[in-house]
C-alpha positions in Angstrom: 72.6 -45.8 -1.4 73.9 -42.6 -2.4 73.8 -39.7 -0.1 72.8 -37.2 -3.4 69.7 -39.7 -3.3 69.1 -41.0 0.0 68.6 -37.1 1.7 66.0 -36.3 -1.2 64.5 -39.5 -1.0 64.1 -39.4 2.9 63.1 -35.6 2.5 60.1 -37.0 0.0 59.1 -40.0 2.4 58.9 -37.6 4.8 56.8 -34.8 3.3 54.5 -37.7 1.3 53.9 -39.4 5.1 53.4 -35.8 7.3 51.3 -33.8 4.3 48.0 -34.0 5.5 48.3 -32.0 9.1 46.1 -33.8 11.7 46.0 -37.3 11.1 44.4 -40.2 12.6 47.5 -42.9 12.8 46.1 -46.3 12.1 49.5 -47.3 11.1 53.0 -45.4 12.7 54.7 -44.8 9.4 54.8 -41.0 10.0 56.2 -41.1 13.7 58.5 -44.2 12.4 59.7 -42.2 9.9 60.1 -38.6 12.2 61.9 -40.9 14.5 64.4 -42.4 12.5 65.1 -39.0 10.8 66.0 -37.3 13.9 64.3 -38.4 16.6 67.3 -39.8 17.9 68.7 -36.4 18.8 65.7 -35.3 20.7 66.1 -35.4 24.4 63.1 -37.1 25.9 61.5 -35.2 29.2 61.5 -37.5 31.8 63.9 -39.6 30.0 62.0 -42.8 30.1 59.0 -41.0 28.6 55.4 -42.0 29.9 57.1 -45.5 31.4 58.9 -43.2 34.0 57.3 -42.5 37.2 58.6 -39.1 37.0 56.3 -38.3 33.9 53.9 -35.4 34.3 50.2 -35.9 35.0 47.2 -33.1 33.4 43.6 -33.6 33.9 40.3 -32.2 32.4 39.9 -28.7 32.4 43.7 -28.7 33.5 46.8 -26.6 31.4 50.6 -27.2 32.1 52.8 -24.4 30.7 56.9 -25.0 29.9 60.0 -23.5 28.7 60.0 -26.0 25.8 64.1 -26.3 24.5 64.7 -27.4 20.8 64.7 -31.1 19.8 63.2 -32.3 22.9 60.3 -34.9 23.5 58.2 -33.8 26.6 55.8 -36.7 27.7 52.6 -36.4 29.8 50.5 -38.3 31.0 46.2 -38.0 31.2 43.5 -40.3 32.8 40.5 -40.4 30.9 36.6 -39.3 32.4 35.0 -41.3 30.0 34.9 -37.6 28.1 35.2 -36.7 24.8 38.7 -34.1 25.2 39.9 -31.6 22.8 43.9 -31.8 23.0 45.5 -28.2 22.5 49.3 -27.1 21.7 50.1 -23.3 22.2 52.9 -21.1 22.5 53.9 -17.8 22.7 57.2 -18.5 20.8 58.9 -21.7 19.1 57.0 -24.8 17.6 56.1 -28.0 19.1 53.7 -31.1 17.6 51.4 -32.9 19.7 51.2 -36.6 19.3 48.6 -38.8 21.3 49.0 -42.4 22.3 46.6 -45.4 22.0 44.4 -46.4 24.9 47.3 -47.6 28.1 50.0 -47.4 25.5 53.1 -46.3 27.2 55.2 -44.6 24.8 59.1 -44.0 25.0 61.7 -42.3 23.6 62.7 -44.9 21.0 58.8 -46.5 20.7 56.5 -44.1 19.0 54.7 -47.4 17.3 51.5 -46.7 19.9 50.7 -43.0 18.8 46.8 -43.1 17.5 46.2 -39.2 16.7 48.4 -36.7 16.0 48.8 -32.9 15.1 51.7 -31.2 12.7 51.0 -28.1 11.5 52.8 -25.0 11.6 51.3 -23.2 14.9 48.7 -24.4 17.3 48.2 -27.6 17.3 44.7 -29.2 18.3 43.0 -32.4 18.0 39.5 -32.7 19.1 37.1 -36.0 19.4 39.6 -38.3 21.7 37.4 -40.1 23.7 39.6 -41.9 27.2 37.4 -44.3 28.9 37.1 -43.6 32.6 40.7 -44.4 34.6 42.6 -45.8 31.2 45.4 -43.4 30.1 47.2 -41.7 27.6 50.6 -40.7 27.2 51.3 -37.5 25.5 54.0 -36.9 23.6 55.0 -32.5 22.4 58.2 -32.6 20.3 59.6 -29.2 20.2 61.6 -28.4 17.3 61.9 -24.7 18.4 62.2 -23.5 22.0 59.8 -21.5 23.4 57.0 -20.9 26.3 54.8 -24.2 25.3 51.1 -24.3 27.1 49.7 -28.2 26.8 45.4 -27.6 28.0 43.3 -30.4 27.2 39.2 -29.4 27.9 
C-alpha cells in the first residue's frame, strides 16, 4: 500500500475504533490496533508486564502515585474482594489511559488481546462497575503518552 494512503487509512481505523471514550472490549480491535500503531515503542514497566513477578500490587481503598515517562506501559496488578471497584487515572501533569484485563488474564507487552474495559479520554480516566471475584486478579495496564506525576486509586 501507499504510504499517502496507508497513514490516513491507519489514522481513520484508529479514530473509528477509539471514538467512543470508555468502552467495554468484547472484542481487542482497539488495543490491537493502538498496539500495532505504536505500541511497539512503548517501554513496558516491569518489562514482562503483569507475567513478571516484579509487577506492582494495589488493593481496595489503595492509591499508587508515579513519575509516569512518555510512551511507557506501567502494569499492575489487583486482587479482587468480591467488590464492585471504581478504577481511577489522575495526574497532575501528562496523559496516561487505563486499560483493564479480563478475569486472571495476564497481560504483556506484546498481548493486549485480554483487556475487558478500558478508558481513553483526554484527562482523568475512570471506569466504574468492575466487579473481581474474591482472590482472582486483574492486571492493569496505564499507557502514558505524556510524562507526568500519574496517581492509579481504585475504591
Amino acid at each position: 500500500m501507499n504510504p499517502k494512503t496507508l497513514i490516513p487509512s491507519l489514522f481513520l481505523m484508529l479514530t473509528v475504533a477509539c471514538s467512543n471514550g470508555d468502552t467495554d472490549s468484547t472484542d481487542d480491535t482497539a488495543a490491537s490496533l493502538l498496539y500495532s500503531a505504536y505500541g511497539a515503542s512503548f517501554t513496558p514497566v516491569p518489562t514482562g508486564g503483569c507475567a513478571d513477578s516484579a509487577v506492582s500490587s494495589i488493593v481496595t481503598g489503595g492509591t499508587a502515585t508515579f513519575s509516569g515517562a512518555s510512551y511507557y506501559y506501567y502494569f499492575y496488578s489487583f486482587t479482587g474482594n468480591g467488590a464492585t471497584n471504581t478504577f481511577n487515572v489522575s495526574f497532575t501533569s501528562g496523559e496516561a489511559d487505563l486499560w483493564i484485563g479480563a478475569e486472571n488474564a495476564v497481560l504483556i507487552p506484546t498481548d493486549f488481546s485480554q483487556v475487558e474495559f478500558r478508558s481513553e479520554n483526554i484527562g482523568t480516566e475512570s471506569y466504574s462497575g468492575v466487579t473481581t471475584v474474591n482472590g482472582s486478579t486483574r492486571c492493569l495496564v496505564i499507557p502514558v503518552t505524556d510524562a507526568g506525576t500519574i496517581t492509579l486509586s481504585v475504591q
